[in-house]
TORVEX-936301 format. One record per residue (C-alpha): residue in one letter; z, x, y. Coordinates in steps of 0.05 Angstrom, whole numbers, padded with zeros to 5 digits, always signed. Each point is the difference from the previous one (the first is absolute). Layout:
REM TORVEX-936301
AZXY/...
This chain:
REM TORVEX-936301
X-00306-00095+00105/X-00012+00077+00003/X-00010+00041-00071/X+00071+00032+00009/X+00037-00070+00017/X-00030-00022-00073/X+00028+00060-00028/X+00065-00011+00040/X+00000-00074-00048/X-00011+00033-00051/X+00048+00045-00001/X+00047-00055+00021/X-00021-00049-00058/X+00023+00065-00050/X+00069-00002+00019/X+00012-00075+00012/X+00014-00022-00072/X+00058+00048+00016/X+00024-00029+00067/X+00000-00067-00030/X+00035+00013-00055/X+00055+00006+00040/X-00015-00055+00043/X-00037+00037+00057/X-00071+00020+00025/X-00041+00030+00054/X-00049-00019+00059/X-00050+00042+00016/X+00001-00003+00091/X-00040+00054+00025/X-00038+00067-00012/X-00002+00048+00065/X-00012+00074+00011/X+00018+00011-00079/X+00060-00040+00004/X+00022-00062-00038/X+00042-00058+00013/X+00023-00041-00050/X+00064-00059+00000/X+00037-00006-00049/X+00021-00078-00028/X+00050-00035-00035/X+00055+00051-00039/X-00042+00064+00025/X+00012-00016+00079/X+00075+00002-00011/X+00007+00046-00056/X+00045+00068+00006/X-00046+00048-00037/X-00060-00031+00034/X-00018+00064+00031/X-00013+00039-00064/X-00038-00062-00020/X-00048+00012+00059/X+00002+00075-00001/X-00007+00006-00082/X-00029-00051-00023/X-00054-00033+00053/X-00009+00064+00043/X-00017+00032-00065/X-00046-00045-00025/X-00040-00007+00075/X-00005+00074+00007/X-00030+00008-00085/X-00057-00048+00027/X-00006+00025+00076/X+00026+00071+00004/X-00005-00002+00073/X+00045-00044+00015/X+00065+00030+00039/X+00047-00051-00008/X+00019-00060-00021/X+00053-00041+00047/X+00043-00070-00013/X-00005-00045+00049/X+00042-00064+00019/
């Protein structure tokens, strides 16, 4: 595993408490050309707000650890 896919966990071990608090989490699936694709399980996959989870929350806490990462997409 490349130094920015540990940092991707990383950043995605910081907000889990949070997603499964409210019965949720993340997968990390891939890292290509500065872009990352997570799924989201259990309450986050189906949640209505989901997208400001991703966009507020994970994006933000991926891009504080690797600033050169673009974007950060949801997945099925």
């Amino acid at each position: 595993m490349s130094t920015s896919e540990n940092k991707i966990l990383e950043a995605l071990d910081s907000v889990r408490p949070f997603l499964k608090q409210d019965g949720g989490d993340v997968e990390f699936v891939a890292y290509e050309n500065n872009i990352v694709k997570l799924r989201l399980l259990g309450a986050c996959s189906t949640c209505s707000i989901s997208h400001l989870t991703m966009k507020a929350g994970i994006e933000e806490s991926i891009k504080k650890l690797l600033p050169e990462v673009e974007s950060v997409l949801a997945i099925e």
